[in-house]
N, C-alpha and C positions, 0 to 999 in steps of 0.2 A: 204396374205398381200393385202390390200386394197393400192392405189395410189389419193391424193388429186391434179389433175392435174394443177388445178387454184386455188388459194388464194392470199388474203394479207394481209400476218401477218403483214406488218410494219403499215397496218392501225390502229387508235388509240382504238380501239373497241377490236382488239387481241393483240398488241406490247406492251398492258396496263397490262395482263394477261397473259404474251404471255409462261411461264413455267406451267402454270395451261393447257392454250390451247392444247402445246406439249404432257403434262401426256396423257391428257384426250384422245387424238387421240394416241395413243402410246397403250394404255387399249382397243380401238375401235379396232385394227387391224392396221392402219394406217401408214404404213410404210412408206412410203418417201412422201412430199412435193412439190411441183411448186410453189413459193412466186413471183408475176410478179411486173415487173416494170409498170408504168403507166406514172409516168414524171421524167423527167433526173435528175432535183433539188433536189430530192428523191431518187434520184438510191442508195447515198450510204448505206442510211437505207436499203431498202430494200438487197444488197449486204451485208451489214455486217451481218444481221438475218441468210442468206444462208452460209456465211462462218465460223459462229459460230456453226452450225449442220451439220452435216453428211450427214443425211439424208433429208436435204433442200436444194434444187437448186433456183436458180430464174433466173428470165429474165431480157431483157431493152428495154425499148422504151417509145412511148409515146400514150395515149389511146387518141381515136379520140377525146373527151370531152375537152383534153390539145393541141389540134394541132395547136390554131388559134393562143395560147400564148406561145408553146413551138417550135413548127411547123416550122416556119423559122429561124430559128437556126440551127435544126439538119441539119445534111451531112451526109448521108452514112457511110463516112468515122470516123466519132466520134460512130457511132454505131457500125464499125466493131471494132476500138480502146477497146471501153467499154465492146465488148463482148469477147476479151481474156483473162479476169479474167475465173478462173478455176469454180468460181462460178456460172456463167452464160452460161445458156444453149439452150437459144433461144432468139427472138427478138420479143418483144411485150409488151403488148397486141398494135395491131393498127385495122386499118379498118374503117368503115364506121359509124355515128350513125344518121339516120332521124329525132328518134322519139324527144330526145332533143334539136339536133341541136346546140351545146354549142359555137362550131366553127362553118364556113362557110360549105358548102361542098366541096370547088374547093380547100381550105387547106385540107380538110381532105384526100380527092384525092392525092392532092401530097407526103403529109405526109405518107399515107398508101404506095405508089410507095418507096417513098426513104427506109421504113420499107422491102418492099418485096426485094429490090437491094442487103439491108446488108444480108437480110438471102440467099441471092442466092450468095453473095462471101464466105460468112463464112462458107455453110454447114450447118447452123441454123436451125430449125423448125421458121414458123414466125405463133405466136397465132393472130388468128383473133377475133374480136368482127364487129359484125353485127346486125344491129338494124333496121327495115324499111327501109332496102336499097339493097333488095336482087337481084336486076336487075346489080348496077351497082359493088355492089360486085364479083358478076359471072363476069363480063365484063371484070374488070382489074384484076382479078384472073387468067384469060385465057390469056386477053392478053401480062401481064406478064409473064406465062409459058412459051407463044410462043418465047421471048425474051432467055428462058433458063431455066431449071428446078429448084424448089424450094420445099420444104416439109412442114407441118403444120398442124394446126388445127384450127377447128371451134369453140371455146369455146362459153360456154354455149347457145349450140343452141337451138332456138327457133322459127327459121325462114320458111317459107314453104320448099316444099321435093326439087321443083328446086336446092336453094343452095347446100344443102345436097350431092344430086346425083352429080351435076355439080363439088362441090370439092371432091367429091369422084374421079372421073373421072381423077384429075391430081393427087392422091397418096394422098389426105388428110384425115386425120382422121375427128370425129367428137365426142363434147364434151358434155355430158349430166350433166344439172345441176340437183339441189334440183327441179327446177319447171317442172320437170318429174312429182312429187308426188303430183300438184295443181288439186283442182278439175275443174279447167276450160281449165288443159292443153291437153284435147283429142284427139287436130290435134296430138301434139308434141309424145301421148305415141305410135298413129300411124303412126308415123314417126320412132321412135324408132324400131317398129316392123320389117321394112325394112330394115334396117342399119344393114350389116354383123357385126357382133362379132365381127371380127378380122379390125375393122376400129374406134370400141367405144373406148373411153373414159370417164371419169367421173370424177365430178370435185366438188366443194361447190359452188365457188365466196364467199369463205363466204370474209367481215362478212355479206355479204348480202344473200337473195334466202332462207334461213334455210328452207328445205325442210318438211313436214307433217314425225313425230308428233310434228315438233320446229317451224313451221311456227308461225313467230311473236318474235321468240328470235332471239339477236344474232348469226348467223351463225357462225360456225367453225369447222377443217379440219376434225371431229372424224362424225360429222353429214352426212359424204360421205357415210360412209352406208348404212343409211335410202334410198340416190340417188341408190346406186349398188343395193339394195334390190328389189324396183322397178323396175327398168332395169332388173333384172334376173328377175322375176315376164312376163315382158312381153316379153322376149323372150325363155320362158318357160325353163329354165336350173335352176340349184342350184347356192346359193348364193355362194359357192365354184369359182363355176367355172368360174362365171361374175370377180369376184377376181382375179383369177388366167390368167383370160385371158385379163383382163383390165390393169391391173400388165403389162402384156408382152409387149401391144401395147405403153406402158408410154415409156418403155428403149427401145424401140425397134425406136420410134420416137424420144425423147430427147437421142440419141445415144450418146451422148459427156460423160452420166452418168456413171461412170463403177459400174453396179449391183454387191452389197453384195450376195453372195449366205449364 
């Protein structure tokens, strides 16, 4: 069984199709999902999709792009309320983003802090996104540890190996998307080469990133293959076993899930 760690079905591009999307990844191997929240105004969509499937989880928060317009609102305390649904299994996506800049940076800052708070009361994984901002993502990564331990991941990384190693260092996984398979991604596949097994994950973002041979289509949860295929490829094992071992690290991080045997 393959694990799609990050998507969002409730975006309009999969929630339009969104029984065709499941078949389709269901046929891939595809056994269980991660649907993330991105803004609270949406949470219940994204909530109901997870609680209509089994094998769908999602998360809540707010992704650094909504922080300037959703950002001073949240509390902590509304994020640890919204994550005792049976549904929600982590708190995210937040963190940093440079390169668009949609929000400020000193909200995004804050926003990512109140994000890491809820996952260090609840027991949560907190998904991170990180974009041109790998100095100050280490910073408040660490210096929130120091405050008290929290668990998570790097989704779809793409960032130099500093972040990587650095969130390694406090128990975080890290999250390989479709742009594994770009041909201008060769820092990222040796990156990959370094990163123990037992810390990957793998993920789509669909409907965005559609990795090589869908680069240009719609992404979606079944094209996480082509990602794990790559990834076994360069850390020289069988596609088996990237499966099997990528599988582990999904329930072994999003712990709250009780695995179907």
């Amino acid at each position: 069984m393959l694990v799609d760690s990050h998507c969002h079905l409730d975006f309009e591009q999969l929630s339009s199709q969104l029984d065709d999307v499941l078949r389709r990844a269901d046929l891939a191997g595809v056994g269980h999902m991660l649907t993330i929240g991105t803004k609270i105004r949406q949470f219940d969509a994204v909530r109901k999709i997870a609680s209509e499937h089994s094998n769908i989880h999602c998360s809540v928060g707010i992704h650094p792009h909504e922080a300037e317009e959703e950002g001073p609102s949240i509390t902590v305390q509304k994020l640890v309320e919204l994550s005792n649904d049976p549904a929600v299994v982590a708190i995210g996506e937040t963190g940093l983003d440079y390169f668009y800049e949609h929000s400020p940076r000193d909200i995004q800052k804050q926003s990512f802090r109140i994000h890491i708070e809820a996952a260090r009361k609840t027991g949560l994984p907190l998904i991170v996104h990180t974009r041109n901002a790998d100095e100050d993502t280490i910073q408040i990564l660490h210096e929130e540890y120091a405050k008290g331990p929290f668990t998570g991941v790097i989704h779809c990384f793409s960032s130099g190996w500093e972040v990587a190693e650095k969130s390694m260092e406090i128990g975080f996984y890290i999250s390989i998307s479709g742009i594994v398979t770009f041909k201008a991604a060769q820092d990222l596949r040796d990156h990959v080469e370094k990163i123990p097994l037992d810390r990957l994950l793998v993920e789509t973002d669909s409907p965005y990133l559609a990795p090589i041979p869908n680069r240009g289509k719609t992404n979606e949860p079944s094209f996480v293959a082509h990602t794990a295929a790559k990834v076994a490829e360069l850390k020289g094992v069988s596609d088996q076993e990237i499966a099997e071992q990528t599988t582990a690290n999904f329930f072994k991080l999003f712990n709250k899930i009780q695995r179907e045997n």
